[in-house]
BAFI-3210 file (N, C-alpha, C; in Angstrom, 3 decimals, decimal comma, padded with zeros to 6 digits):
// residues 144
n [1|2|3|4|5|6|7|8|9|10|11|12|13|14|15|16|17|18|19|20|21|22|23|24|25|26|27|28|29|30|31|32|33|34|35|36|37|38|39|40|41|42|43|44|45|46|47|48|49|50|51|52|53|54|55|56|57|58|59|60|61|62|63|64|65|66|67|68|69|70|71|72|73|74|75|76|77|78|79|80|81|82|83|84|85|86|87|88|89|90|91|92|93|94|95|96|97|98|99|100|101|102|103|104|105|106|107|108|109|110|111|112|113|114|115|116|117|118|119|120|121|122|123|124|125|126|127|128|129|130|131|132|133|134|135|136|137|138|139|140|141|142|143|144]
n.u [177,317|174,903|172,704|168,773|167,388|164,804|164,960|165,857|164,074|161,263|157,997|157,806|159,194|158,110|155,937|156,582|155,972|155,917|157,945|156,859|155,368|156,613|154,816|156,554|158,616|158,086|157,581|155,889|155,832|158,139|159,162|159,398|157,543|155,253|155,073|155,299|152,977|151,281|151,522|150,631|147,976|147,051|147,294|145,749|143,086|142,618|143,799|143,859|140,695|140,230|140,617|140,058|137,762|139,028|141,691|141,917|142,664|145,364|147,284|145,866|146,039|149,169|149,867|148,343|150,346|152,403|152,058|151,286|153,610|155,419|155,024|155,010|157,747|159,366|158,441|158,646|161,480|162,437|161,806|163,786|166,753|169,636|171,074|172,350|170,761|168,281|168,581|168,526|165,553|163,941|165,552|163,883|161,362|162,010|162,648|159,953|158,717|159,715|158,326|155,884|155,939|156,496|154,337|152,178|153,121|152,278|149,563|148,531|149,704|148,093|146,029|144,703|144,185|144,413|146,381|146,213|146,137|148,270|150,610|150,304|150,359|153,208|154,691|153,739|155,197|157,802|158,557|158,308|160,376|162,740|162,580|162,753|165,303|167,083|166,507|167,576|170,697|170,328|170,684|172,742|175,045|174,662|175,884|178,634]
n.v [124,498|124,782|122,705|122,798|120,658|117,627|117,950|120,568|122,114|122,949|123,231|125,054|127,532|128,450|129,281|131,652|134,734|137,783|140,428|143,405|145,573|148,644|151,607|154,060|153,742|153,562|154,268|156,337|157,872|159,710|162,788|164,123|162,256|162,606|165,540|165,137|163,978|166,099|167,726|165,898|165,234|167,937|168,259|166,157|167,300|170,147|170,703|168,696|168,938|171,391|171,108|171,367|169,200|168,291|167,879|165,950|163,350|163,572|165,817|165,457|162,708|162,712|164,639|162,831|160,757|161,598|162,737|160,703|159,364|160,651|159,807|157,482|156,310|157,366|155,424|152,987|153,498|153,655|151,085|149,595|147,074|148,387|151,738|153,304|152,127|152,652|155,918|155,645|155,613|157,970|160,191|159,662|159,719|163,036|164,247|163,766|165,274|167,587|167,636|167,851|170,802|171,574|170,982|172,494|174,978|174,869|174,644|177,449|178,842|178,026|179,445|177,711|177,619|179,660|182,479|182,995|180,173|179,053|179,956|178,965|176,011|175,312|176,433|174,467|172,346|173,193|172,767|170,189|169,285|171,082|169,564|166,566|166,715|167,314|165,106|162,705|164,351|163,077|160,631|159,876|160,583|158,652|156,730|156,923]
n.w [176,061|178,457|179,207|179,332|181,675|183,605|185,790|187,002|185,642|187,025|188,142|190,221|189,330|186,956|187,994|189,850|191,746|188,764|188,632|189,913|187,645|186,583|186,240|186,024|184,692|182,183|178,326|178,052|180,435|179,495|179,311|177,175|174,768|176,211|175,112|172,647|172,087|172,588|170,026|168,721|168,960|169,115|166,376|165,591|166,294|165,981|163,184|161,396|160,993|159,807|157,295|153,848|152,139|149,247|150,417|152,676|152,528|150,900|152,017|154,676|155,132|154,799|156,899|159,280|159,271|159,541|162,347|164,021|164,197|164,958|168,549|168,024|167,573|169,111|171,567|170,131|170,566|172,871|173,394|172,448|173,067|172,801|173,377|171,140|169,190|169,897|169,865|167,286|166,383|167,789|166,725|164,045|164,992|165,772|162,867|162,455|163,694|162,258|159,579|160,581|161,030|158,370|157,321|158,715|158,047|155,333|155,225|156,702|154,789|152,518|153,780|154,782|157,810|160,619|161,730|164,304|165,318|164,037|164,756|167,585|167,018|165,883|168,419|169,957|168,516|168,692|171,074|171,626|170,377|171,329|173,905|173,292|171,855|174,329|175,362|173,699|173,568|176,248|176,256|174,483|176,108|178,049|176,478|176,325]
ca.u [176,089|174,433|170,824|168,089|166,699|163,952|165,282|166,381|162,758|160,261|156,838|157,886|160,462|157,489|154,781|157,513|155,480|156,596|157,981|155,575|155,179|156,899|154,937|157,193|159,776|157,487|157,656|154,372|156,390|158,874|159,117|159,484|157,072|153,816|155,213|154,995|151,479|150,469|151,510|149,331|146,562|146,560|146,940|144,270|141,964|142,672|144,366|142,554|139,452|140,000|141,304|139,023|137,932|139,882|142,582|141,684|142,999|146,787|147,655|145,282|146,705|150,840|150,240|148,261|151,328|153,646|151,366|151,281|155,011|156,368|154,975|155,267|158,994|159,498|157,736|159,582|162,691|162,151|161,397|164,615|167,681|171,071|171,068|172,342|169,724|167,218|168,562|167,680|164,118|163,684|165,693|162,910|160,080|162,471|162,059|158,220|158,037|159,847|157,627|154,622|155,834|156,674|153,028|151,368|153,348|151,763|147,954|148,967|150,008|147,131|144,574|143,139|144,312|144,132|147,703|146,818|146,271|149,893|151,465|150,117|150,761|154,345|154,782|153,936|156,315|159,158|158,828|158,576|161,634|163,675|162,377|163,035|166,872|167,575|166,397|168,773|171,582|170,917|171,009|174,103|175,937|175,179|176,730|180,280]
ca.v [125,167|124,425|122,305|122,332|119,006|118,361|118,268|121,970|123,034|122,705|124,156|126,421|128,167|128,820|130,300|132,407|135,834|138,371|141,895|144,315|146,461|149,925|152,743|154,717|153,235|153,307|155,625|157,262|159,115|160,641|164,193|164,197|161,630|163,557|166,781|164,816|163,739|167,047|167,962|164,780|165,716|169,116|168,280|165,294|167,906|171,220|171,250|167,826|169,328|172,693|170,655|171,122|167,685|167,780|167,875|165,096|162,060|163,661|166,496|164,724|161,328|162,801|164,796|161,631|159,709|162,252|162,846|159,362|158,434|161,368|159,404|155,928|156,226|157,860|154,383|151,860|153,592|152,869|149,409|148,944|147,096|149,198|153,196|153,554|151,566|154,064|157,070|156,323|155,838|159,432|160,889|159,446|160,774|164,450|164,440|163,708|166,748|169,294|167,176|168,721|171,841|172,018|170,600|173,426|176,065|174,954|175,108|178,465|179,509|178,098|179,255|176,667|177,578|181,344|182,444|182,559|178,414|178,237|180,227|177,458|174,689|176,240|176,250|172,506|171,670|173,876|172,742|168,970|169,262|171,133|168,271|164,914|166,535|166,848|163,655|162,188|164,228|162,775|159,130|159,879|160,538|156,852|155,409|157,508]
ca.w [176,414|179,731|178,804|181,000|182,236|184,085|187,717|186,654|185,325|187,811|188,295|191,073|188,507|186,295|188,790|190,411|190,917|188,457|189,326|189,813|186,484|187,291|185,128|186,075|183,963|180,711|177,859|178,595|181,522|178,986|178,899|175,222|174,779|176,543|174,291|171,248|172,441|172,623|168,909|168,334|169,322|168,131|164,739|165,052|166,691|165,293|162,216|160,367|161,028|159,297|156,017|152,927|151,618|148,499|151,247|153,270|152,008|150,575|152,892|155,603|155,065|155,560|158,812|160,640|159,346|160,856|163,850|164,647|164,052|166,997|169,453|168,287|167,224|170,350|171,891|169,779|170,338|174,438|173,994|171,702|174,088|172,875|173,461|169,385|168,018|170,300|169,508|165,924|166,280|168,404|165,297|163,580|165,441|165,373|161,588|161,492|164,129|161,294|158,970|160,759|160,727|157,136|156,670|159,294|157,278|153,713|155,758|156,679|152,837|151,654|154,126|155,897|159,486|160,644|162,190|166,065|165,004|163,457|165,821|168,839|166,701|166,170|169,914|170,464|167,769|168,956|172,152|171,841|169,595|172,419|174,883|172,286|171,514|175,445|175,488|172,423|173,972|177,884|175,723|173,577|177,118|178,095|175,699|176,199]
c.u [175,312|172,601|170,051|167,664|165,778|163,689|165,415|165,322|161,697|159,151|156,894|158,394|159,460|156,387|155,471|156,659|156,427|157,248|157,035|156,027|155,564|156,150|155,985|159,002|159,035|157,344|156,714|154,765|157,090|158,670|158,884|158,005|155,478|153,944|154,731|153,425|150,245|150,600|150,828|148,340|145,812|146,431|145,993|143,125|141,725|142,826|143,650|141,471|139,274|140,235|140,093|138,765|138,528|141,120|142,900|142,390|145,051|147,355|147,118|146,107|148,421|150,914|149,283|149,242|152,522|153,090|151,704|152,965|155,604|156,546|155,324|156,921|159,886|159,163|158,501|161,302|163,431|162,459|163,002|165,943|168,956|170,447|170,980|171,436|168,334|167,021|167,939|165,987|163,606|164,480|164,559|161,956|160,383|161,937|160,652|158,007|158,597|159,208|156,303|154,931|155,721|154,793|151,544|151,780|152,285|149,924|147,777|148,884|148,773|145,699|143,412|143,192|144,955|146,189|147,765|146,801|147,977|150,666|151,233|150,580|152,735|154,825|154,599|154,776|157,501|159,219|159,213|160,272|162,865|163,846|163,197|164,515|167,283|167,825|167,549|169,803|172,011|171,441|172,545|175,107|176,302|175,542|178,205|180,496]
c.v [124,281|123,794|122,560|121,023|118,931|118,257|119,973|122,937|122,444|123,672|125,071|127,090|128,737|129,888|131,245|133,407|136,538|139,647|142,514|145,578|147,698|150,798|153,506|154,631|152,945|154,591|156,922|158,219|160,105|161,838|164,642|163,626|162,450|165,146|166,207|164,537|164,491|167,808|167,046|165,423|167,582|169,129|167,352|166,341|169,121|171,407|169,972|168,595|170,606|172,024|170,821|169,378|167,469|167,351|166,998|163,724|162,673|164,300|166,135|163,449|161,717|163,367|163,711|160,830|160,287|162,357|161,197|158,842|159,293|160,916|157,756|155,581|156,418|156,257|153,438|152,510|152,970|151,882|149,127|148,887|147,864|150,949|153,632|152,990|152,692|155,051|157,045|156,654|157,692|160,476|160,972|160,446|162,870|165,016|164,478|165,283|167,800|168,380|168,183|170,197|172,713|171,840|171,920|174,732|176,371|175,231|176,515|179,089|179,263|178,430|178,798|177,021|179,188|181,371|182,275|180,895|177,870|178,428|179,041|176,635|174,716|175,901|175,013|171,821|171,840|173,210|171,135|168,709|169,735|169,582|167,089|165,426|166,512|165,644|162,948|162,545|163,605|160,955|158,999|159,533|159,786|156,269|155,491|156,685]
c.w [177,382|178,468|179,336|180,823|183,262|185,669|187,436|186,421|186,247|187,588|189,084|190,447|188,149|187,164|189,868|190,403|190,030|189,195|188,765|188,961|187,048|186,185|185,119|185,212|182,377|180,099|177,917|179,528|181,145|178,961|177,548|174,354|174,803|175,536|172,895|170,892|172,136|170,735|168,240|168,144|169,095|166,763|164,114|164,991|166,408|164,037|161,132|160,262|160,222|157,549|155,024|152,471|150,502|149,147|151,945|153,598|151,671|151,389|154,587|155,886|155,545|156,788|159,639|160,626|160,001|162,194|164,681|164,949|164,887|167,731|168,924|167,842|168,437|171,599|171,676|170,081|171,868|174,587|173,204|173,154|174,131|172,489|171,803|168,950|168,834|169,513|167,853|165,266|167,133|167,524|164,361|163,327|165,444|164,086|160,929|162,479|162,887|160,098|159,008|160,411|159,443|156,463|157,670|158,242|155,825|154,266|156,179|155,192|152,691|152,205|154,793|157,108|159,214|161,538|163,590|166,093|164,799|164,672|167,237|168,673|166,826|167,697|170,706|169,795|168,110|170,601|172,286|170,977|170,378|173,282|174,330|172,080|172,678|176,005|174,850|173,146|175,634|177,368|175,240|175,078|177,707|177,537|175,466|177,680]
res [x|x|x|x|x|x|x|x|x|x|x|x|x|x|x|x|x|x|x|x|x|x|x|x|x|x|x|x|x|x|x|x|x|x|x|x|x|x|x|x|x|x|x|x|x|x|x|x|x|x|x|x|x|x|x|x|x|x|x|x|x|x|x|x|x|x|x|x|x|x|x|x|x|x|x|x|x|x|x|x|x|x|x|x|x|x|x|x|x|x|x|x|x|x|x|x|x|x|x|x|x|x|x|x|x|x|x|x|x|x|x|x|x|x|x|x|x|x|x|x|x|x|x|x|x|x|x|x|x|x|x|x|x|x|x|x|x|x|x|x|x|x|x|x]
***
């Protein structure tokens, strides 16, 4: 194993500029990603808000933990270096989206959210879920 020494490490090495940050190469651009965003943010901003307060805390408390984990699974799965160890985090975030849905359905049953509400929510779920498996299967293909 090569050492370094300190003809080898210099101060020019270190203040090298870096490369210039591409957004365009960060998960924030994903297709999947901004879909999952949007099932975020509907269920922070629509569907919490209709919750009774006995509700709050148990049925409140599992969809911000699914809301939140779409996008950040989706996020960590990005930053991870091999394709297979990806794909499993955007499985992940798949499962908290039919998470939500199973958890918009029971607000539905019981009432709290009127049906043109489900049906929308419905439609951000179904859609980021098309998006996030195109995604999974354009990943799977890099790794054949």
């Amino acid at each position: 194993m090569k050492q370094l020494d300190e003809e080898n490490f210099s101060e020019e090495n270190v203040n090298e500029p870096q490369r210039e940050y591409r957004a365009y190469k960060d998960f924030t651009t994903l297709e999947c990603w901004k879909k999952a965003e949007l099932v975020k943010l509907f269920f922070y901003n629509e569907i919490l808000t209709k919750l009774p307060a006995e509700e709050k805390y148990h049925l409140g408390g599992q969809i911000r933990e699914a809301s939140v984990s779409t996008t950040a699974n989706i996020a960590e799965g990005y930053g991870r270096f091999h394709y297979k160890e990806s794909i499993q985090f955007y499985r992940i975030s798949r499962g908290s989206l039919y998470e939500l849905k199973d958890h918009l359905i029971s607000c539905l049953n019981f009432g709290y959210v009127q049906n043109n509400l489900f049906e929308r929510g419905k439609g951000l779920i179904e859609d980021a879920k098309i998006s996030l498996n195109g995604y999974i299967h354009y990943i799977q293909k890099r790794i054949c």
